[in-house]
SEDOPA-21970 format. One record per residue (C-alpha): z negated, y negated, x. Coordinates in steps of 0.25 Angstrom, whole numbers, padded with zeros to 4 digits, always signed. Each point is the difference from the previous one (the first is absolute). Example, Ala and Ser with C-alpha at 12.3 -4.5 7.8 and 13.67 -1.06 7.14 Angstrom:
! residues 2
-0031+0018+0049 +0002-0014+0006 
! end
This chain:
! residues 394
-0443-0139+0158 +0011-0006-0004 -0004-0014+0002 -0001+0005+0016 +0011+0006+0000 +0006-0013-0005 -0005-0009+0008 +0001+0009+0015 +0015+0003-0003 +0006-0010-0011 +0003-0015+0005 -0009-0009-0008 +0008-0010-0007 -0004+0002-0014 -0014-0005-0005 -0001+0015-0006 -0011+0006-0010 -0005+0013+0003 +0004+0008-0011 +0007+0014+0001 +0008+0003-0012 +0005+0012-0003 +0008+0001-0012 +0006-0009-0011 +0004+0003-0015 +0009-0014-0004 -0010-0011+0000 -0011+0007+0004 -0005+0004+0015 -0011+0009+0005 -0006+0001+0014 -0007+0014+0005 -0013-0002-0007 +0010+0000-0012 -0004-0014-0006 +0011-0008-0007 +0006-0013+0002 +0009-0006-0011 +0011-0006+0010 +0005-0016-0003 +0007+0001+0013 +0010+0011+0000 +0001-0001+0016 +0003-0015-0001 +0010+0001-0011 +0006+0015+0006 -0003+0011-0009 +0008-0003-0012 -0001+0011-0008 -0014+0002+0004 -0006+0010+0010 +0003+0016+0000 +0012-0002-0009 +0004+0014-0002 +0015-0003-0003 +0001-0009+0015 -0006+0014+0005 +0008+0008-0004 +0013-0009+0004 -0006-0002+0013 -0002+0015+0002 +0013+0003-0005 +0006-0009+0009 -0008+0002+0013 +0000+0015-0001 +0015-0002+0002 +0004-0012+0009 -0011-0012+0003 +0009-0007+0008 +0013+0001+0007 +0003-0015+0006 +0009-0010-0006 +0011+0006+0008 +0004+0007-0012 +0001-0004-0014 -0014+0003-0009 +0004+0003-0015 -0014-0003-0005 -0001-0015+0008 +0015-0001-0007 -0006+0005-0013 -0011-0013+0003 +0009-0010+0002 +0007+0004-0013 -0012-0002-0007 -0004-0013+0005 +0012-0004-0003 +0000+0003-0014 -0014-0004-0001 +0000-0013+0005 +0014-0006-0008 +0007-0003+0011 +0011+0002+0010 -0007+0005+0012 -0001+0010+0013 -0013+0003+0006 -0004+0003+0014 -0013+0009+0001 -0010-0002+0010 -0017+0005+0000 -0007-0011-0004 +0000-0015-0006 -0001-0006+0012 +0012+0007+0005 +0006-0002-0011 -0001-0015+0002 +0004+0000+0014 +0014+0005-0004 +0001-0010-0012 -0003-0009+0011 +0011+0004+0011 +0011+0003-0013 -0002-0016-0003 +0002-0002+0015 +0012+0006+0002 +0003-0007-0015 -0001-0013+0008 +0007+0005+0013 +0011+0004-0008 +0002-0010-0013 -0002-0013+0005 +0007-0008+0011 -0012-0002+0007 -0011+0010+0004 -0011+0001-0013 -0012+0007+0002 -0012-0009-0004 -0009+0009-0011 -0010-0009-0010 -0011+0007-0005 -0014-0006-0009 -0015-0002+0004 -0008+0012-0004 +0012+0009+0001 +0000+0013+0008 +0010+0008+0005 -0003+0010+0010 -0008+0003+0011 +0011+0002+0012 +0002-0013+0008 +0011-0006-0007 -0005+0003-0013 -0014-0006+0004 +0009-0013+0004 +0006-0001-0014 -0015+0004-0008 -0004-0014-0005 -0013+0002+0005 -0006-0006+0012 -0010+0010+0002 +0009+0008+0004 +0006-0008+0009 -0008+0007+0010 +0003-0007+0016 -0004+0015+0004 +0013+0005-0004 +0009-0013+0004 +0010-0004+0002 +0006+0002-0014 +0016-0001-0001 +0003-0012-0007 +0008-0006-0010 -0010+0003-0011 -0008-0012-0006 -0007+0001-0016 -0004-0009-0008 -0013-0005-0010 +0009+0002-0014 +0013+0004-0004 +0003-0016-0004 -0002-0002+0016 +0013+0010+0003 +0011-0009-0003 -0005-0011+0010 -0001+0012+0010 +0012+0004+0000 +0011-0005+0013 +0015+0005+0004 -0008+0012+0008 -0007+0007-0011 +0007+0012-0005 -0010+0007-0010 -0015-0003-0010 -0008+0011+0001 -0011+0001-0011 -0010+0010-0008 +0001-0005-0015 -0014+0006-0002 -0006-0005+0015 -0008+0015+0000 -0009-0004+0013 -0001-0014-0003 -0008+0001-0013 +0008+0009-0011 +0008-0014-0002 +0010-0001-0009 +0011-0010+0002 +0006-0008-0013 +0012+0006-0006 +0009-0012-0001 -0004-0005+0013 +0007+0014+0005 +0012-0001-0006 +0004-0015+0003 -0005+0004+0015 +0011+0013-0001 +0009-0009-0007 +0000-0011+0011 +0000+0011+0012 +0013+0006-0007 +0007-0013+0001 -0003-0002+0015 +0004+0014+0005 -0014+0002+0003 -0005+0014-0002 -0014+0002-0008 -0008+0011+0003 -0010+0006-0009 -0009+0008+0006 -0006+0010-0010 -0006+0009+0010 -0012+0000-0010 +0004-0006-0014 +0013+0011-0001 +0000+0011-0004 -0004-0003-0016 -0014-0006+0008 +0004-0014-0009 +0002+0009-0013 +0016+0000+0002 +0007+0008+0013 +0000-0013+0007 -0008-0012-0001 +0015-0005+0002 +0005+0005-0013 -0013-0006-0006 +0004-0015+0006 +0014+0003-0004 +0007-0003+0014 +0010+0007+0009 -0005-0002+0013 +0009+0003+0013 -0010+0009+0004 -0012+0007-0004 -0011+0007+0009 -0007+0014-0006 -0012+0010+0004 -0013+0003-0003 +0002+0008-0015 +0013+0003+0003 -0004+0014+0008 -0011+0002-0009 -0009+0001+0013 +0012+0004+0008 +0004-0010+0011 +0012-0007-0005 +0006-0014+0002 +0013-0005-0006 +0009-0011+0002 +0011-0003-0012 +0009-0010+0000 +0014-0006-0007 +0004-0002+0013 +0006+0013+0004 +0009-0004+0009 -0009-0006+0012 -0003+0011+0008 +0006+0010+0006 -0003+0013+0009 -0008-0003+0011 -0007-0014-0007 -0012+0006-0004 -0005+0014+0000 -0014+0009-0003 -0003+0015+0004 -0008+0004-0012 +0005-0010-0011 +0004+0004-0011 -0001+0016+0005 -0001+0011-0010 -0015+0001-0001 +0000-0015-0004 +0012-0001-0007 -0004+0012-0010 -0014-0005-0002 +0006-0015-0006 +0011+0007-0009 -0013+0008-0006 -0007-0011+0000 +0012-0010-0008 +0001+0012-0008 -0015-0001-0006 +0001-0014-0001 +0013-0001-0007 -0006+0007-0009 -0013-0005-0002 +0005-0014+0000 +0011+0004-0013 -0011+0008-0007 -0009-0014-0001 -0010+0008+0005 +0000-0012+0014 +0000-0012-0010 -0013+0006-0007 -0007+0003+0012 +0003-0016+0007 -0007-0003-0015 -0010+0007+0000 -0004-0002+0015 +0002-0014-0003 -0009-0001-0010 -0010+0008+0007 +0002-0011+0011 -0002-0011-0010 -0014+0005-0005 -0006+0001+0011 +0005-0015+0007 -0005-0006-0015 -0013+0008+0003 -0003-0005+0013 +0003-0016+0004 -0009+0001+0010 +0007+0007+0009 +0014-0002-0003 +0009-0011-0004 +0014+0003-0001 +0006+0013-0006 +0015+0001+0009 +0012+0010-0001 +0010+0007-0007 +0003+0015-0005 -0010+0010+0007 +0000-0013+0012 -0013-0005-0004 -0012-0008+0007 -0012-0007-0005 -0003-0013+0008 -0014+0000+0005 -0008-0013+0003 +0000+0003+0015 +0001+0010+0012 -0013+0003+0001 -0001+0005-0015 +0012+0006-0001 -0006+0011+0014 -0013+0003-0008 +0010+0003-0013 +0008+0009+0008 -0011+0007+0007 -0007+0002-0014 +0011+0005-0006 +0003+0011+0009 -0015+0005-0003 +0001+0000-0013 +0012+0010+0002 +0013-0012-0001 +0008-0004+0011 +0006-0013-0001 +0008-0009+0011 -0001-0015+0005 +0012-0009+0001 -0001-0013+0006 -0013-0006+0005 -0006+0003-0015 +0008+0008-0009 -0005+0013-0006 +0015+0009+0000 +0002+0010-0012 +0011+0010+0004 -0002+0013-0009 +0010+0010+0002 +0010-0004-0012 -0002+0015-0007 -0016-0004+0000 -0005+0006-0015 -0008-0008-0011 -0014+0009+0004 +0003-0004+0015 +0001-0016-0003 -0012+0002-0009 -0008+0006+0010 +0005-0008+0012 -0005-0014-0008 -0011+0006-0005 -0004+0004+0016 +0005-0014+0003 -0008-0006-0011 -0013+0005+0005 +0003-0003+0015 +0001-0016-0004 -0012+0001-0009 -0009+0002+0013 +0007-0011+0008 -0010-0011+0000 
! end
């Protein structure tokens, strides 16, 4: 019935699998014949504190049974409560505009460095320079700065320009003219394989940026959020970028998209606006969601889960070299390289029959998102799934 109804009224642009679920207790899902997944997704990095977190319900409810939304014609105590908290979070001198999702998100980081080279330079900057394998959205100018050919689709063109991207972060400097305002990277390329960049690679790139007025943008749409292990991969790499893109766990499964930067001065009323982002609903969900992993994360109780995971990870790449040769990522950020495309479709497919949902990345990248609040029995039971899922791969 559902899969009917999906395909008569539902637009098909997503390769789906035709499971219904129904409920979810933290890592765990369970569709309407009350099987259970151990879920290594989290929506694509989204449910943070895992799935029917009683404490985000209840926020939620307490919220929406008073205001859901108003309209940012009037000022929102909880979207000022969330800027505060990221703020503090982060270590760093920022303001923050909210939106509903990363790819918004990275639109107006996109226009605030435009303006940032209407207004700073004596000629017009506006030239944005991403890397291959990046991505960064799936509207039409976040499409144009994904480092991604694929995606470059002549469907959809023409794309705006001023956006080019390049083979390694080394290749930047030589990319670099008198129009280019702003480098736009991922320091975990999430889509691109669960690729971390070198740390010290980072830093002189941020370094060199700084000393030419051009703005570094770090898009943590899925590495924030305490994804990495720390609230931003940004405080893990030890930067301070210009500005910093953030979605997906922020809401806890609540769309939210955020745009925080040092430079608060650059727009003003009218530049840039969004209907619903940053409303009460959205707002009240992310504060809850801070809260829990604020906590979490000072407890140690984050740091032994990442260990553990990570461990788990490890076994099971050592155990099977025939399938797998690379073991990538950071924090609760991980992937296991597998040997190609091909492989890494039949993994996936037995994986979600032996009750674990995994993700790809890249053209053969197995990607690990757990919700970070995942417990010890529901790692051991997820690899012990995953475990028997590559034992009948031939």
């Amino acid at each position: 019935m559902l899969e009917q109804l999906d395909k008569q009224y539902v637009l098909n642009t997503y390769p789906r699998n035709y499971v219904n679920f129904k409920k979810g207790i933290n890592a765990t899902l369970y569709d309407e014949n009350n099987k259970d997944y151990i879920d290594f997704t989290s929506g694509i990095g989204v449910v943070s504190v895992g799935h029917g977190n009683k404490e985000v319900a209840d926020a939620i409810y307490e919220q929406v049974k008073n205001i859901t939304h108003i309209s940012n014609l009037y000022a929102i105590e909880p979207q000022a409560k969330l800027g505060e908290k990221i703020a503090k979070l982060s270590n760093m001198d920022v303001a923050t505009f909210f939106a509903n999702s990363g790819a918004e998100a990275n639109e107006g980081a996109i226009k605030l460095a435009r303006k940032y080279g209407e207004t700073k330079f004596e000629n017009k900057r506006y030239k944005v320079i991403t890397l291959e394998h990046s991505f960064h959205g799936r509207t039409i100018t976040t499409v144009k700065a994904t480092g991604q050919s694929s995606f470059h689709s002549p469907s959809f063109a023409p794309y705006p320009d001023g956006f080019s991207f390049n083979p390694a972060i080394e290749d930047i400097y030589n990319s670099i003219d008198d129009e280019t305002v702003a480098v736009m990277i991922e320091l975990v390329q999430g889509e691109g394989g669960v690729q971390p960049f070198d740390k010290k690679e980072i830093q002189e790139l941020a370094k060199f940026l700084k000393e030419q007025n051009i703005l570094l943008i770090i898009d943590e749409v899925q590495t924030g959020i305490y994804r990495t292990g720390e609230f931003l991969a940004t405080n893990l790499y030890e930067i301070e970028p210009d500005i910093i893109t953030l979605a997906k766990g922020l809401g806890g499964g609540v769309p939210i998209g955020a745009v925080v930067t040092k430079h608060k001065d650059i727009f003003t009323p009218g530049d840039h606006g969004s209907t619903f982002g940053g409303n009460y609903l959205s707002t009240a969900s992310a504060n809850k969601v801070l809260d829990i992993l604020e906590d979490y994360k000072n407890t140690g109780a984050l740091d032994e889960a990442i260990i553990y995971f990570g461990n788990k990870l490890s076994e099971i790449y050592k155990k099977y070299p025939n399938i797998f040769t690379a073991q990538v990522g950071l924090g609760l950020m991980r992937g296991l390289r597998a040997k190609d495309g091909e492989t890494l479709q039949e993994v996936i497919k037995k994986c979600f029959e032996e009750g674990v949902l995994v993700l790809k990345a890249g053209k053969n990248t197995m990607r690990l998102l757990p919700p970070l609040t995942i417990t010890k029995d529901e790692i051991n039971i997820g690899f012990e799934r995953l475990d028997n899922a590559l034992s009948k791969i031939k």
